[in-house]
C-alpha positions as CSV (number, residue, x, y, z in Angstrom):
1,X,-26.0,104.8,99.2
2,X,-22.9,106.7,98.5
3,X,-20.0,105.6,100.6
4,X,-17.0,106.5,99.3
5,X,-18.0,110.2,98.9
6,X,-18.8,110.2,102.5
7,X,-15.8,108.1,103.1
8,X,-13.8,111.0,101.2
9,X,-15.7,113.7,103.5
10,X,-15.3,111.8,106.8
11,X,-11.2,111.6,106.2
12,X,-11.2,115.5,105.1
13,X,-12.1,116.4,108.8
14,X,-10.0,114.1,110.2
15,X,-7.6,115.9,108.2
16,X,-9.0,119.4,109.4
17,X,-8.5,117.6,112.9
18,X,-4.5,116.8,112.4
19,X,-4.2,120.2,111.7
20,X,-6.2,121.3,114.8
21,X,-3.9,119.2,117.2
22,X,-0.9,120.4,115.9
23,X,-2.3,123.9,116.3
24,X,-3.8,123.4,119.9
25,X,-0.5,122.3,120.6
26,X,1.3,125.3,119.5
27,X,-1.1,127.4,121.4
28,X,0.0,125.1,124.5
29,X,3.8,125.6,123.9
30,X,3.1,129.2,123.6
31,X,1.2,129.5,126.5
32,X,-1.8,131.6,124.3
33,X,-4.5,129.4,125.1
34,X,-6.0,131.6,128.0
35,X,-5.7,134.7,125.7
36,X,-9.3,134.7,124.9
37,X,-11.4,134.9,128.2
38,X,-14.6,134.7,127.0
39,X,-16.0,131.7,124.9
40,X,-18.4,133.1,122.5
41,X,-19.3,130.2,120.0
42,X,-21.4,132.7,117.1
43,X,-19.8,136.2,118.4
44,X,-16.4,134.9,118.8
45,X,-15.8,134.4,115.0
46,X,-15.0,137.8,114.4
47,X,-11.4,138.4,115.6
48,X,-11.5,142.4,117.0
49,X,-11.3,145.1,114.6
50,X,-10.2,147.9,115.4
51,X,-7.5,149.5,117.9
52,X,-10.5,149.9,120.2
53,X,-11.9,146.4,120.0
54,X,-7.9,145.1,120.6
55,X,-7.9,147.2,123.7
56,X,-10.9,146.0,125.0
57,X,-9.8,142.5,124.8
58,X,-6.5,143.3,126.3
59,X,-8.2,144.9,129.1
60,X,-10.1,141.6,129.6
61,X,-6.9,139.6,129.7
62,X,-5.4,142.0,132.1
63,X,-7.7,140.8,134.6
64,X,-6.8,137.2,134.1
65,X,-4.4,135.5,137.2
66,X,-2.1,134.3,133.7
67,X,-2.0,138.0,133.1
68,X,-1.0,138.9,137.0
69,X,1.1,136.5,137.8
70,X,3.2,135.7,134.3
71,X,2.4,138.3,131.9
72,X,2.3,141.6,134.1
73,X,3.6,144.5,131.8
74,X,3.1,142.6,128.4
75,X,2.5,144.8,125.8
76,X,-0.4,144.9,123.4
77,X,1.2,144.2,120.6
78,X,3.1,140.8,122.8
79,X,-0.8,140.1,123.4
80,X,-1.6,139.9,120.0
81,X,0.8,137.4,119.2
82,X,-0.7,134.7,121.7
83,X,-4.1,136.2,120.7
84,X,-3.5,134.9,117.1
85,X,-2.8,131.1,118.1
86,X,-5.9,131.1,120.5
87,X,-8.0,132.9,117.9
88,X,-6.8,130.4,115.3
89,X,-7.5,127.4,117.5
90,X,-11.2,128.3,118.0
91,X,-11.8,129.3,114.7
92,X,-10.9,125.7,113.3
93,X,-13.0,124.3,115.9
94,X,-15.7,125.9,114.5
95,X,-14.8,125.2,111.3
96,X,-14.7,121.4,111.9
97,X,-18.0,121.6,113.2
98,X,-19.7,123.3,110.2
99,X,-17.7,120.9,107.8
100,X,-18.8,118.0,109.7
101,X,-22.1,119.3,110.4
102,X,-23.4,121.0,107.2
103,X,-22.2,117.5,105.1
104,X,-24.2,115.4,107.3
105,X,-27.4,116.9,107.1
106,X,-26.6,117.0,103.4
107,X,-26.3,113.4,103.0
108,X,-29.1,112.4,105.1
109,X,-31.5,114.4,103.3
110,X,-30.5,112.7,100.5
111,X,-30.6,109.2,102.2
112,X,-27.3,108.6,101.4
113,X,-26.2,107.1,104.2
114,X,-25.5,103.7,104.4
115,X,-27.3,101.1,107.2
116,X,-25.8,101.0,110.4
117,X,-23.8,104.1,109.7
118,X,-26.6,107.4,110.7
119,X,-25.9,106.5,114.7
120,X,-21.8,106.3,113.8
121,X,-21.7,110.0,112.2
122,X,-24.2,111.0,115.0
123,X,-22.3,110.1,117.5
124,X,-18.9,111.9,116.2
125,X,-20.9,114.9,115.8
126,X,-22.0,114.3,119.4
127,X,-18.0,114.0,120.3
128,X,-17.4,117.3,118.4
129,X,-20.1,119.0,120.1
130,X,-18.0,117.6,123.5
131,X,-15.0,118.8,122.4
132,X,-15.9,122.2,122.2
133,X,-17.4,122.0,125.8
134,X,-14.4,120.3,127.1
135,X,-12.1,123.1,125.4
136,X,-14.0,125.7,127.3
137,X,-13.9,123.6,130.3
138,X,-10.4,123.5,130.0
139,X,-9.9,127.2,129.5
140,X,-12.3,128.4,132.6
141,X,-9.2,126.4,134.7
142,X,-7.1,129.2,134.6
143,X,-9.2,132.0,134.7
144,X,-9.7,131.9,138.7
145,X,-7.3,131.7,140.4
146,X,-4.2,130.2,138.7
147,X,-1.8,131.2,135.4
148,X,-2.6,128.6,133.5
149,X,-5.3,125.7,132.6
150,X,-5.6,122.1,134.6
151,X,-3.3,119.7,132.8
152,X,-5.9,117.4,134.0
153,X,-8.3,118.8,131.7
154,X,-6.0,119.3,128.8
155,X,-5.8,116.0,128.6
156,X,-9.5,115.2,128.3
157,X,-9.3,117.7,126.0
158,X,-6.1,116.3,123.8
159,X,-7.6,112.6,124.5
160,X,-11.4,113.4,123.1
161,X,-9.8,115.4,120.0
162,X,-7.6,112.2,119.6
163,X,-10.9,109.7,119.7
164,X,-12.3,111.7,117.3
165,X,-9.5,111.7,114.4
166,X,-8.9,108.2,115.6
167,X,-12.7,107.3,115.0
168,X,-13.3,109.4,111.7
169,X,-10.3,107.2,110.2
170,X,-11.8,104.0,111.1
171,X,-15.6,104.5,109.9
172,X,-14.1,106.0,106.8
173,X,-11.9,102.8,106.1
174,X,-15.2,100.8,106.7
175,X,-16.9,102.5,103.9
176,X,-14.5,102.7,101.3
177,X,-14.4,98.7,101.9
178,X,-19.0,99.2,101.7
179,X,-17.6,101.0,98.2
180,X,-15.9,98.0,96.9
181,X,-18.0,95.2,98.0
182,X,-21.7,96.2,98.9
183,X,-21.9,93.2,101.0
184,X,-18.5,94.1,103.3
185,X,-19.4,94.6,107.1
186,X,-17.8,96.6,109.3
187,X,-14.3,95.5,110.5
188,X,-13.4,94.3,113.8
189,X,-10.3,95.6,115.4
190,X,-7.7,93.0,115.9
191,X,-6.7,91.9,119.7
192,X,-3.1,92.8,118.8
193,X,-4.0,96.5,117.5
194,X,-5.9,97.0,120.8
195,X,-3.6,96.1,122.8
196,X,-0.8,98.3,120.8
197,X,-3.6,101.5,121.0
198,X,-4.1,100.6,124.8
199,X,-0.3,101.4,125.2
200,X,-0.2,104.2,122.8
201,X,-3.4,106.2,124.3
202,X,-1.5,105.8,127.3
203,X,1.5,107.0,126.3
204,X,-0.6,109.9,124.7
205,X,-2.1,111.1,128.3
206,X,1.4,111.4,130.0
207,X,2.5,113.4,126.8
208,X,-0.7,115.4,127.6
209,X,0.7,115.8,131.7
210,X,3.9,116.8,130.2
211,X,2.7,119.8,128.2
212,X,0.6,120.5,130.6
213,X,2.7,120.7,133.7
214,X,5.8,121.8,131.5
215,X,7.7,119.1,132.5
216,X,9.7,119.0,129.7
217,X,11.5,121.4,130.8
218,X,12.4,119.5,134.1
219,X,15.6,117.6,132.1
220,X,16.9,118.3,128.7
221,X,19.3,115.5,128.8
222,X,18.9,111.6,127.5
223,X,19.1,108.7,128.1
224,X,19.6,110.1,131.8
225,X,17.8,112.7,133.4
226,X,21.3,115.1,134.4
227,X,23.6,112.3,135.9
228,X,20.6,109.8,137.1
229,X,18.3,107.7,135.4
230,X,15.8,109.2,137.8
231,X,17.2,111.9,140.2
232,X,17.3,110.9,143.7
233,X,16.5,114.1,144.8
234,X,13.3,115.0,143.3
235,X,10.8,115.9,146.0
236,X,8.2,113.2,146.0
237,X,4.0,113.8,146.9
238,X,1.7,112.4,149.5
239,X,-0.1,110.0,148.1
240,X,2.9,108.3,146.1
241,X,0.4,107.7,143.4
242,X,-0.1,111.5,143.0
243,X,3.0,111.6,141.2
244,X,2.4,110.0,138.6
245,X,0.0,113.1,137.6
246,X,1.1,115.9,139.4
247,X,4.9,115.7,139.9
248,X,6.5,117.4,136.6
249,X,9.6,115.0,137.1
250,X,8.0,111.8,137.4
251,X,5.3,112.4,134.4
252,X,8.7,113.3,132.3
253,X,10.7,109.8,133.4
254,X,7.2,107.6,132.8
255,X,6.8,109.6,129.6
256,X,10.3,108.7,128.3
257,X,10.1,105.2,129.4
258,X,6.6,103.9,128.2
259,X,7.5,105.1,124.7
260,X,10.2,101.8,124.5
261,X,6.7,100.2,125.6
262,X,4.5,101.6,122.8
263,X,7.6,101.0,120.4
264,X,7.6,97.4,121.5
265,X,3.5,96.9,121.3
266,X,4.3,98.6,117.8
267,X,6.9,96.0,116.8
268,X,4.5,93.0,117.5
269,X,1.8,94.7,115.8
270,X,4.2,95.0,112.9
271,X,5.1,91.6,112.7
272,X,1.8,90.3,113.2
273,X,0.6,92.5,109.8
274,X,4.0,91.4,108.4
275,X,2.5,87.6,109.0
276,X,-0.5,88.5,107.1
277,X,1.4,89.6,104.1
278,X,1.1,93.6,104.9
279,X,4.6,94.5,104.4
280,X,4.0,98.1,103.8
281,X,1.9,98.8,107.0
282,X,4.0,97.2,109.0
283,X,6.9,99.3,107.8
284,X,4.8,102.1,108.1
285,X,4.1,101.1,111.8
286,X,7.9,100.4,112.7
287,X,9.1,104.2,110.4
288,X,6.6,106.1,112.8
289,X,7.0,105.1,115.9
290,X,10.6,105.1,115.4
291,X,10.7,108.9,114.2
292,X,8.4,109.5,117.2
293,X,10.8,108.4,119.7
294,X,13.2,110.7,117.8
295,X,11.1,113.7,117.5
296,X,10.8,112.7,121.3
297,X,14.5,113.1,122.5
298,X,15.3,115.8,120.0
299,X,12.6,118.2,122.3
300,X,14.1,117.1,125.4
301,X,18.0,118.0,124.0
302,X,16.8,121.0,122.1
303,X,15.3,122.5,125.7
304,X,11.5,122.2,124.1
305,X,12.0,123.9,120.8
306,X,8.6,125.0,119.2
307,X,8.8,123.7,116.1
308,X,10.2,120.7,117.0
309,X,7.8,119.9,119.9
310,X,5.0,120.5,117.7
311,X,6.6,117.9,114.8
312,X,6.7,115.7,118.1
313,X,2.8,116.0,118.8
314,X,1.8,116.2,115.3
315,X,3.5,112.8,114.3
316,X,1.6,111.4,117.3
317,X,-1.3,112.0,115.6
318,X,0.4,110.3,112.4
319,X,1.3,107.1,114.3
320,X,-1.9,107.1,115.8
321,X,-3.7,107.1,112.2
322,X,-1.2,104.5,111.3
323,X,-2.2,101.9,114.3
324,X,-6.0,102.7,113.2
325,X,-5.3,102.0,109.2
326,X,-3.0,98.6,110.0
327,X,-5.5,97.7,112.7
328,X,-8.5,98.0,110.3
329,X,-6.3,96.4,107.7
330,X,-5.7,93.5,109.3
331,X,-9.6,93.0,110.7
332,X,-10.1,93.1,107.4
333,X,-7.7,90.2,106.3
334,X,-8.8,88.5,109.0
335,X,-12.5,88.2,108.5
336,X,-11.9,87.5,104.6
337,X,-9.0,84.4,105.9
338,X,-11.8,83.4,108.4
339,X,-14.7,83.7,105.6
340,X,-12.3,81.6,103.0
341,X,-11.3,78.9,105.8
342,X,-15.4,78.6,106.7
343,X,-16.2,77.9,102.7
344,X,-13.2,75.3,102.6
345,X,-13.7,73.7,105.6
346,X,-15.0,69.9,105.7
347,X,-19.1,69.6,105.2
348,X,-19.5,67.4,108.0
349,X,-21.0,64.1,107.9
């Protein structure tokens, strides 16, 4: 068995993964993702070469409703800027795969692989696989007969991409623990840190609706949203609940509300790892979801500013790896305070 070497591997591609998110969401803020009209998993490596292979692909996009309806008279050289963040996207998708791919069938072939671990990395090469899928899926939304993709399906897309970081983390945390103590089982995630990930993957899937539906560009003001908490005058749907997915105002005010929820689920998650002697997780808990929330407002004031939104996104990813680490910690300390009280306990009699 080797588990810390394939501990080391499986939190490499979650890495390759953070920098995949940030990057799909730069493609999202600059509207490149339906660039590329073709998905061509081998063929599609090569970016074109050539001013003849460029045209060609422009001449493709040209016949895209995005191109129609947002982009008519863009330039070839304008197309080869949101070329490159599409381009760049895909490519580490395919990247991801062959790191997580090639490794695995290096390691089983060696029987490296510990018991009860060949169906976990199985499975997240499964969810890879479905990732890819669902990014195509995603794409194909906005090549009929509208400008851009379903937010619908970008947040599948964003929520899948976030299971998989989310789950690399944790089965690598389990075997660095199989490193140090060949007898260590798998940790169970705490009631508290489920509870705090509930509210955060939540959270996560109206941040999806926002970039999707470009709702954060409804308001650029805060706390209020112009002079109202919530603007009287915003034109409501039929059914009421259709709102909350399809109405670009209300997916902003639920969006800037339920993070005081996630940062309160954070705070008793925090205390509860404070209770159990881990002082720096719970810091670590409370510093990132409080730069979130920051990172939050200063992309609604700043009127959605690239950079910034994509620091907003990407330290979603970091509080989300945080919640995983502290939950996995505290299973951890858990199991051993349960295992200690079992041996101490009275004999009976």
């Amino acid at each position: 068995m080797r588990p810390r070497p394939i501990s080391n591997w499986l939190l490499a591609v979650a890495a390759l993964v953070f920098l995949m998110v940030v990057v799909g969401g730069v493609t999202r803020l600059t509207e490149s993702g339906l660039s590329i009209v073709r998905w061509e998993p081998v063929s599609g490596t090569i970016p074109p070469l050539g001013e003849e292979a460029w045209q060609e692909e422009f001449d493709l996009y040209r016949q895209s409703p995005q191109y129609k309806q947002v982009n008519s008279g863009m330039t070839l050289s304008e197309f080869k800027n949101i070329y490159f963040w599409e381009y760049v996207h895909r490519l580490l998708g395919r990247v991801i795969g062959l790191a997580f791919a090639l490794p695995l069938l290096w390691f089983w072939l060696r029987k490296a692989i510990p018991a009860g671990y060949g169906w976990k990395l199985v499975a997240l090469l499964a969810l890879g696989g479905l990732q890819g899928a669902i990014g195509w899926w995603m794409v194909a939304s906005g090549l009929v007969d509208r400008p851009d993709v379903s937010h619908i399906r970008l947040a599948v897309h964003l929520l899948n991409a976030l299971l998989i970081f989310a789950s690399l983390v944790w089965v690598a945390l389990d075997l660095r623990r199989l490193a140090d103590d060949p007898a260590a089982k798998p940790a169970r995630m705490p009631t508290i840190a489920i509870w705090a990930l509930s509210a955060l993957a939540l959270q996560l899937l109206f941040g999806a609706y926002v970039a999707g539906l470009d709702a954060g560009y409804a308001y650029s003001s805060w706390p209020k949203m112009g002079d109202e908490w919530f603007p009287a005058a915003t034109p409501m749907l039929d059914p009421y609940l259709r709102n909350f997915v399809d109405n670009p105002i209300m997916v902003q005010f639920v969006h800037r509300w339920l993070a005081w929820g996630v940062a309160l689920a954070a705070a008793l998650f925090a205390r509860a790892a404070w209770r159990r002697g881990l002082r720096t997780e719970a810091f670590a808990l409370l510093a990132a979801v409080g730069v979130q929330i920051l990172l939050g407002i200063a992309t609604l004031l700043s009127g959605v500013d690239i950079s910034i939104a994509a620091g907003h996104q990407a330290m979603a990813v970091v509080l989300l790896g945080t919640m995983v680490a502290t939950g996995h910690r505290l299973g951890v300390t858990d199991d051993q305070s349960g295992a200690t009280s079992d041996r101490s306990g009275p004999s009976g009699g």
